[in-house]
Backbone bond lengths (Angstrom), bond angles and torsions (degrees), N, CA, C in turn:
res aa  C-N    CA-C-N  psi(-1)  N-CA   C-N-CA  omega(-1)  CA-C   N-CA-C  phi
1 X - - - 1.447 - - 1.519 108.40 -
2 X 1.048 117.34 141.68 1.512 139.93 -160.18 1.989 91.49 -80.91
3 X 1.443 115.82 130.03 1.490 116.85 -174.90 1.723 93.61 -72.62
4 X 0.952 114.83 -53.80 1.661 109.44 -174.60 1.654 110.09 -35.10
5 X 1.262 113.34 -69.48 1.346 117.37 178.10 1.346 111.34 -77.05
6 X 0.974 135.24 34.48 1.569 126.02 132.29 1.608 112.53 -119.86
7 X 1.306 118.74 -2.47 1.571 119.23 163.23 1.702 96.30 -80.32
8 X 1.540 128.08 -45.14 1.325 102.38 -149.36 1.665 97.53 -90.08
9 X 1.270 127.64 -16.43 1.472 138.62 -174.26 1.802 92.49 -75.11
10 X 1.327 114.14 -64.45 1.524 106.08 -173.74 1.932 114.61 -59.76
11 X 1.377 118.57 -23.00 1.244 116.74 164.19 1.462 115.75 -52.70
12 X 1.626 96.25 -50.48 1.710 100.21 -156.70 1.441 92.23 -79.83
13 X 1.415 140.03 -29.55 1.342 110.70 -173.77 1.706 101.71 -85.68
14 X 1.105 137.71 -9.98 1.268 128.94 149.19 1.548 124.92 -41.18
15 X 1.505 110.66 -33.03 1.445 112.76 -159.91 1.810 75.69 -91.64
16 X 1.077 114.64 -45.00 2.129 107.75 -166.61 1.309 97.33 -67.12
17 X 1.204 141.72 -2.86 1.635 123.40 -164.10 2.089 85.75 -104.10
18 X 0.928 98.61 -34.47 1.687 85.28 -164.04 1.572 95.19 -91.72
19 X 1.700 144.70 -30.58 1.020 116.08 177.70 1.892 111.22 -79.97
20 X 1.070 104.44 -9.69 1.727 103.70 172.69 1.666 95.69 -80.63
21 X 0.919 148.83 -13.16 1.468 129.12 139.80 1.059 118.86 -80.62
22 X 1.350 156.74 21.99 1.059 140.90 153.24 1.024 105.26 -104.60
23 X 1.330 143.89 -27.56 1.629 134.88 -169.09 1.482 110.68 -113.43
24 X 1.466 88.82 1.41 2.397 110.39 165.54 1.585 89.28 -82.16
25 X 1.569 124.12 -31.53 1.554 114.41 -147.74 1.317 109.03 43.94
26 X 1.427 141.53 64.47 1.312 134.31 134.52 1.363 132.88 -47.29
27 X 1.532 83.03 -50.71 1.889 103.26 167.96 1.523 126.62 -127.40
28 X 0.809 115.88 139.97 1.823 119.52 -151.38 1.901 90.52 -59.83
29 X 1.482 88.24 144.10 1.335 99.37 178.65 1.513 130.61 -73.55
30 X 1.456 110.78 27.34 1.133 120.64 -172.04 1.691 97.56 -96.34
31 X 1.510 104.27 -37.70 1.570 96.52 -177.83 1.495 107.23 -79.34
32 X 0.887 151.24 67.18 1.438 169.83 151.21 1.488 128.50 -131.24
33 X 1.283 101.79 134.10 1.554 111.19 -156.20 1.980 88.77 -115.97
34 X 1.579 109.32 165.81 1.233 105.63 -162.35 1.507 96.18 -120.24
35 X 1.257 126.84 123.14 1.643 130.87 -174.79 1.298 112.82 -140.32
36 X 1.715 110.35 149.16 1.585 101.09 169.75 1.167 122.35 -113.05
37 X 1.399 113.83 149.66 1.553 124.48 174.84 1.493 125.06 -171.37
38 X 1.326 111.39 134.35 1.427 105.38 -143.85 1.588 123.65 112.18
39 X 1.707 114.55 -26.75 1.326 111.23 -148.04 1.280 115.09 98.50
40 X 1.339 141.84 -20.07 1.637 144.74 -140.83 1.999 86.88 -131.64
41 X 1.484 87.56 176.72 1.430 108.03 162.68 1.595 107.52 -107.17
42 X 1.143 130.83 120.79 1.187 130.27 167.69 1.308 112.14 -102.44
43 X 2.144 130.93 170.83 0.708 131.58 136.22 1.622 138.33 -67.33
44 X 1.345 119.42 160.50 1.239 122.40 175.86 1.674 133.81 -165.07
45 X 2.008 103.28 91.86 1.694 101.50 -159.29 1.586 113.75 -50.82
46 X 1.354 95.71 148.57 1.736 96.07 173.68 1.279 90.27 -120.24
47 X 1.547 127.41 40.97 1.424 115.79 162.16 1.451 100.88 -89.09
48 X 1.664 115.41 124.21 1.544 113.08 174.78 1.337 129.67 -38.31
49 X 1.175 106.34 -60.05 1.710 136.53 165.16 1.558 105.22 -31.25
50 X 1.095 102.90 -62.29 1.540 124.32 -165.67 2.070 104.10 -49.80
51 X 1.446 83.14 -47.24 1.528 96.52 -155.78 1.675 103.15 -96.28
52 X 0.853 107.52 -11.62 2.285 132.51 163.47 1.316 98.81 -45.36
53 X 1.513 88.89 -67.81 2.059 96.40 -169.22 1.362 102.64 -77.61
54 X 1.028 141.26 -18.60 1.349 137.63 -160.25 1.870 97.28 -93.17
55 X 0.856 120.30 -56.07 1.395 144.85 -177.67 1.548 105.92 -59.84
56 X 1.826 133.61 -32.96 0.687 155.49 163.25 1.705 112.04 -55.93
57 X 1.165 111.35 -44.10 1.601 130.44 -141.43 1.231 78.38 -108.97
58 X 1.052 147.58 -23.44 1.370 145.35 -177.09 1.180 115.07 -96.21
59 X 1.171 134.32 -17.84 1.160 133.30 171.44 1.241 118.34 -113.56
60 X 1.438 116.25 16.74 1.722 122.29 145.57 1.426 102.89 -103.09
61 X 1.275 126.18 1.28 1.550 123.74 157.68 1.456 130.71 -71.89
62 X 1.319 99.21 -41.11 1.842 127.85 167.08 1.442 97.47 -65.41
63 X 1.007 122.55 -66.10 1.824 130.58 -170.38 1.977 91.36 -36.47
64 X 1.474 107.51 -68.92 1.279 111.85 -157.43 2.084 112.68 -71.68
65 X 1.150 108.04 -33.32 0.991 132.23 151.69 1.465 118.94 -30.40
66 X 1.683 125.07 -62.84 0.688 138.43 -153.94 2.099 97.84 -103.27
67 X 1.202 91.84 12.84 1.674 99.77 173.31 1.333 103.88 -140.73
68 X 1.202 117.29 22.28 1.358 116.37 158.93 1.406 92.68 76.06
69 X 1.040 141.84 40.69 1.711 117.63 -170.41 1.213 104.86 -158.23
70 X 1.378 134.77 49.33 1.393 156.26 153.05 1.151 113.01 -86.75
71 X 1.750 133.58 128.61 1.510 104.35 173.07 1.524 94.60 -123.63
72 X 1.512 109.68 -10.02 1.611 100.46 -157.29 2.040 98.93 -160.16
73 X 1.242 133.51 129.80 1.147 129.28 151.18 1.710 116.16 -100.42
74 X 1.393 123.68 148.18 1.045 126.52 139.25 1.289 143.77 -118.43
75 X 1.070 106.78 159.58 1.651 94.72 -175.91 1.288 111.98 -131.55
76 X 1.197 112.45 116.51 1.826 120.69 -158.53 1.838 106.19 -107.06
77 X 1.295 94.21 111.40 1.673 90.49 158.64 1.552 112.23 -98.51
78 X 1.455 120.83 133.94 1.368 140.60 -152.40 1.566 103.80 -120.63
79 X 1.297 129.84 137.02 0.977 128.06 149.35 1.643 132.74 -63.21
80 X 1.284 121.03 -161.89 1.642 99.07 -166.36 2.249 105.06 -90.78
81 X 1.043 115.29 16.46 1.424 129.01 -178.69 1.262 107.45 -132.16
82 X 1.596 115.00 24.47 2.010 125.55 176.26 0.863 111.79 27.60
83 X 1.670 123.31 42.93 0.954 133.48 126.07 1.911 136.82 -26.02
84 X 0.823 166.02 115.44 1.457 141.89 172.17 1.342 139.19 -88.45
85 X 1.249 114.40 93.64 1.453 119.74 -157.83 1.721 103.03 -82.99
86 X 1.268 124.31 -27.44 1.820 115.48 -178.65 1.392 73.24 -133.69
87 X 1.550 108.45 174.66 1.364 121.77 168.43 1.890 84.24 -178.45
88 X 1.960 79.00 115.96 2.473 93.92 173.92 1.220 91.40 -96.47
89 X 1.480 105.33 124.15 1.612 103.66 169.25 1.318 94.79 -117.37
90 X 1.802 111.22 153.22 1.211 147.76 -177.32 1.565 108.88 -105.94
91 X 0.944 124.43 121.30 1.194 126.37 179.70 1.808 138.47 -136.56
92 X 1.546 105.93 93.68 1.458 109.49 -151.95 1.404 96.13 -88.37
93 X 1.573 109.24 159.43 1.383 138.65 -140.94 1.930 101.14 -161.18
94 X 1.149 92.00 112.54 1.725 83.11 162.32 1.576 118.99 -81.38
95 X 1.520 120.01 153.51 1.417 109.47 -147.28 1.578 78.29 -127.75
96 X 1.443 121.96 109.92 1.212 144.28 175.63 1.906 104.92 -58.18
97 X 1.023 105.11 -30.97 1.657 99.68 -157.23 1.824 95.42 -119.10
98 X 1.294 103.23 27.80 1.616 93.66 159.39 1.185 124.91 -71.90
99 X 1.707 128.23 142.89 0.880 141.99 -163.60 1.766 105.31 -122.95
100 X 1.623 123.49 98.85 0.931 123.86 -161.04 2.028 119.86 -55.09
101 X 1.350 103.69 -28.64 1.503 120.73 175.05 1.617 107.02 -91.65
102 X 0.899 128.72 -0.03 1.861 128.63 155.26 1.365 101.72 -85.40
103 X 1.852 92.43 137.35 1.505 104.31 176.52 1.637 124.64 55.16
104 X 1.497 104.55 25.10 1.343 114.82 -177.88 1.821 125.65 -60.42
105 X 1.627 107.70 -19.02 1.338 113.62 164.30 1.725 108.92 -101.95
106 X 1.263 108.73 30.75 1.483 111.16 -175.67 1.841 120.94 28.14
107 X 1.371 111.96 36.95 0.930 137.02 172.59 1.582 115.86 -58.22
108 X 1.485 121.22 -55.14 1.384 126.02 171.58 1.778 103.09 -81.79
109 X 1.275 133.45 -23.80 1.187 107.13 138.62 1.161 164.03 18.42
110 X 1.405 99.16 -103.18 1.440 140.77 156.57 1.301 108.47 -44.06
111 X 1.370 119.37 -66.92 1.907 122.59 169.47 1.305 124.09 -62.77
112 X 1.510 112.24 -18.17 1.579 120.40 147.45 1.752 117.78 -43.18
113 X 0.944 80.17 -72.13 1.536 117.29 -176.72 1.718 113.20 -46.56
114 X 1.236 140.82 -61.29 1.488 160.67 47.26 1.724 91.39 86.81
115 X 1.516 102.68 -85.88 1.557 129.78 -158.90 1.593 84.69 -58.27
116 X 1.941 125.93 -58.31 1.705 124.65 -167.62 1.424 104.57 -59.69
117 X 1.441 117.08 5.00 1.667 106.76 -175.04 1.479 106.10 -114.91
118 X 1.092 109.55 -25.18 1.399 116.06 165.43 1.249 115.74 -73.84
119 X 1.127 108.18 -51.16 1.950 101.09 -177.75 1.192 100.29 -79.91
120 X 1.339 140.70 1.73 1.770 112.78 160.35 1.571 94.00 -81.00
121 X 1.099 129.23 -40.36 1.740 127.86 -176.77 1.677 99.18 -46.33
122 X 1.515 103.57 -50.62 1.677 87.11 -173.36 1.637 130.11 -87.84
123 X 1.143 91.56 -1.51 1.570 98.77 160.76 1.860 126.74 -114.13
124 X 0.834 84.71 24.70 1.410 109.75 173.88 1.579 115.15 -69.54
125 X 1.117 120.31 -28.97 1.666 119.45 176.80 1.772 91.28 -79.04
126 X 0.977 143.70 2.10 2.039 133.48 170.35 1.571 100.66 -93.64
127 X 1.677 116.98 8.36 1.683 104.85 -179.15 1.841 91.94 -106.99
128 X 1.321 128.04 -7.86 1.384 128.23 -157.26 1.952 121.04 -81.11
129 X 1.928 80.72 18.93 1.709 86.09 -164.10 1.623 82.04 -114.45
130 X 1.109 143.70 10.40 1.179 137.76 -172.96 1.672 122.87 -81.85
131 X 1.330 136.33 144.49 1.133 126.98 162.34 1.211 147.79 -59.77
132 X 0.917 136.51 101.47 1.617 146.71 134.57 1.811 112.30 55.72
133 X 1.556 96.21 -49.70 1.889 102.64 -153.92 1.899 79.54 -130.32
134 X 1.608 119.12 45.71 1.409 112.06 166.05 1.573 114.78 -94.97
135 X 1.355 105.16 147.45 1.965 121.57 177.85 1.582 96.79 -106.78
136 X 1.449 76.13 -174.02 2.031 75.42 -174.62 2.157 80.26 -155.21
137 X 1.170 114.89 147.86 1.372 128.61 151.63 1.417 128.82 -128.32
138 X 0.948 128.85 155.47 1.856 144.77 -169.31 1.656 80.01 -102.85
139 X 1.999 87.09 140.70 1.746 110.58 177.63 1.541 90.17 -122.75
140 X 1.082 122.02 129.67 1.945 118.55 166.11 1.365 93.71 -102.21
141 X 1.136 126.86 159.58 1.682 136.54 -151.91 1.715 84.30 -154.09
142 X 1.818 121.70 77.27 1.603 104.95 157.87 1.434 105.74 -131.82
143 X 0.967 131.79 -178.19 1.711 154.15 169.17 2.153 100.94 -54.54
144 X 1.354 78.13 134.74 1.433 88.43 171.50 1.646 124.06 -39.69
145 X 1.319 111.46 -75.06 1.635 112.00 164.74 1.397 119.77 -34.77
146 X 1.634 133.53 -40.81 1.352 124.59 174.05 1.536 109.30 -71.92
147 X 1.417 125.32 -34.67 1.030 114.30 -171.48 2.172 115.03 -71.97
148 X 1.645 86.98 -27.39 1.653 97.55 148.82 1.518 139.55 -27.01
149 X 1.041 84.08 -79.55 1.223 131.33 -175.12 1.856 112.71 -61.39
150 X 1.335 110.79 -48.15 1.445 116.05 140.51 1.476 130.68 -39.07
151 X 1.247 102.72 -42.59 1.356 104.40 -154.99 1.432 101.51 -100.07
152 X 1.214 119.44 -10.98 1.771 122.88 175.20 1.744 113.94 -90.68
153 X 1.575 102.19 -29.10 1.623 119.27 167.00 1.578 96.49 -38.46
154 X 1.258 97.48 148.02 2.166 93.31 177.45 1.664 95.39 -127.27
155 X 1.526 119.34 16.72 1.746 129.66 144.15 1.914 106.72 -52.87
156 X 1.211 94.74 -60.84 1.593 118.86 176.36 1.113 126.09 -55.30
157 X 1.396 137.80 -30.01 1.318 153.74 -171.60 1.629 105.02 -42.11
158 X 1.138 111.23 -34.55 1.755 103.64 -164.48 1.312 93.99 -92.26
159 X 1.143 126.98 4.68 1.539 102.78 -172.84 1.948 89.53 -167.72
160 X 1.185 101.70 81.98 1.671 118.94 175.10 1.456 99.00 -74.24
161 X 1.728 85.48 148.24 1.635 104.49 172.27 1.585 115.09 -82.63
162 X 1.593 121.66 120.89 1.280 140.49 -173.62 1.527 99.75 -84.07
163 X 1.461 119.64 118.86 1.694 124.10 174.57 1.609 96.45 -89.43
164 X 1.678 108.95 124.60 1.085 124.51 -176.36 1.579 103.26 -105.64
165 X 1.130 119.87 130.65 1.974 120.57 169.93 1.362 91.33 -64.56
166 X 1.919 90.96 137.53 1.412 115.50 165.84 1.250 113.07 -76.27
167 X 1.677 115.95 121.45 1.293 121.35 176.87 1.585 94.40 -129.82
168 X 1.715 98.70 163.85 1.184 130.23 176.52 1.652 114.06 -89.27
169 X 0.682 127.12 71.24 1.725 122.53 169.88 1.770 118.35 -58.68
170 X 0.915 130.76 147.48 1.466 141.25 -166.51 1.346 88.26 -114.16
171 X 1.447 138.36 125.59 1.359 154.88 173.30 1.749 95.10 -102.46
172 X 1.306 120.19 150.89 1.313 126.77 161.73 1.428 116.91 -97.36
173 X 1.310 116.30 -20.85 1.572 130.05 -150.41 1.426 98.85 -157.76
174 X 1.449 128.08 101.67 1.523 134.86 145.33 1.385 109.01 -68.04
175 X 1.552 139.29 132.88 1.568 142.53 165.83 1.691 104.56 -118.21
176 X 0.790 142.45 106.76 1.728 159.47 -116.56 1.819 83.49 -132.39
177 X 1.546 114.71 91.15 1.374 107.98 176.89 2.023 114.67 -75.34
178 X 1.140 107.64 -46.79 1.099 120.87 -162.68 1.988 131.08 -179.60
179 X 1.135 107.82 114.80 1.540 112.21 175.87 1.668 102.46 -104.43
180 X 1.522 91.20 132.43 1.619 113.94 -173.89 1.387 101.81 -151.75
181 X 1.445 109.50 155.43 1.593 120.82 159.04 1.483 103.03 -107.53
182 X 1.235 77.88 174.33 1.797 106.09 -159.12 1.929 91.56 -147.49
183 X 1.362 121.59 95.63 1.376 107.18 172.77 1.424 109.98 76.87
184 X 1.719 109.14 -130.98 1.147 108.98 168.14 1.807 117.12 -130.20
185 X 1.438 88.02 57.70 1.537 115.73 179.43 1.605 110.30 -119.90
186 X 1.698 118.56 136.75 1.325 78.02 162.51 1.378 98.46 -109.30
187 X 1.414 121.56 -145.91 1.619 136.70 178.59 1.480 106.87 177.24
188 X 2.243 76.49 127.13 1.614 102.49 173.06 1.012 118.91 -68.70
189 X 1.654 150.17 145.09 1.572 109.87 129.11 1.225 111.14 -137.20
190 X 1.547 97.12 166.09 2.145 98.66 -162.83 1.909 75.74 -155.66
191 X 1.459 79.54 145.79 1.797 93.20 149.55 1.442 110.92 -126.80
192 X 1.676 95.18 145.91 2.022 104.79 -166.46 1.562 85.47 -109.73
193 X 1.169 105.01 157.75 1.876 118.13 -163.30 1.521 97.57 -149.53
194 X 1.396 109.37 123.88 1.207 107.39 179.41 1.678 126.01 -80.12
């Protein structure tokens, strides 16, 4: 796996994990600080805690990423019985028809990138029905052996990979944010709403 595209993919889902809590309101918008990147103003928690697990979760994303063996993230906001009431899934794709001299200053990129921060801003009034006492958890989506293989790493030790049973959830509502490449990756993203 190419270091660029797993620095600029693990940035950007850094930047989607903390503004999908702020416009989820999981956590009151006071713990959020206001930064730019992209061109835009983004959010960004300075709750330690907050940014531990997040920061954590991200760097078993890079790990898997960086072995080719990522196929899918989610990111689940839960009610107070982890339940899953939204869940943004990310969804990587190898991109057969990359062209190594397109987008060589990652310029369209960036406005890829840019455009997924804006349209969570504008669909952001479909998170305002949510409860009060909601969590949110990170899903990593890799192959048995990586998730291994993680978990024997002693980088990893503080924060082991949890094997979740594959279930089927029934969504009522797919919202289709944006398809972009990244390199020679592409990426889905949609949020399913129950």
């Amino acid at each position: 796996m190419h270091n660029c595209f797993v620095d600029i993919t693990t940035e950007f889902l850094a930047v989607a994990f903390h503004n999908i809590l702020y416009y989820t309101s999981v956590y009151p918008k006071s713990i959020f600080d206001r930064r730019k990147k992209y061109n835009i103003v983004v959010n960004h928690s300075i709750h330690p805690e907050v940014n531990q697990y997040i920061n954590l979760c991200l760097k078993s994303i890079s790990e898997c990423l960086k072995t080719d063996q990522l196929a899918c993230v989610e990111f689940a906001v839960t009610d107070n019985q982890y339940d899953t009431l939204l869940k943004f899934v990310f969804q990587f794709h190898q991109n057969m028809n990359f062209d190594e001299t397109g987008d060589a200053y990652l310029v369209q990129c960036e406005q890829n990138l840019r455009t997924f921060c804006l349209k969570l801003a504008a669909i952001s009034n479909h998170f305002k029905h949510l409860p009060d006492d909601c969590s949110f958890s990170i899903y990593i989506h890799t192959n048995e052996s990586n998730a291994v293989a993680i978990s024997i790493n002693p980088d990893f030790e503080e924060f082991p990979l949890v094997e979740v049973s594959d279930k089927t959830e029934v969504t009522q509502k797919i919202i289709p944010l944006t398809r972009f490449s990244i390199r020679n990756y592409g990426l889905d993203t949609f949020v399913e709403m129950k």
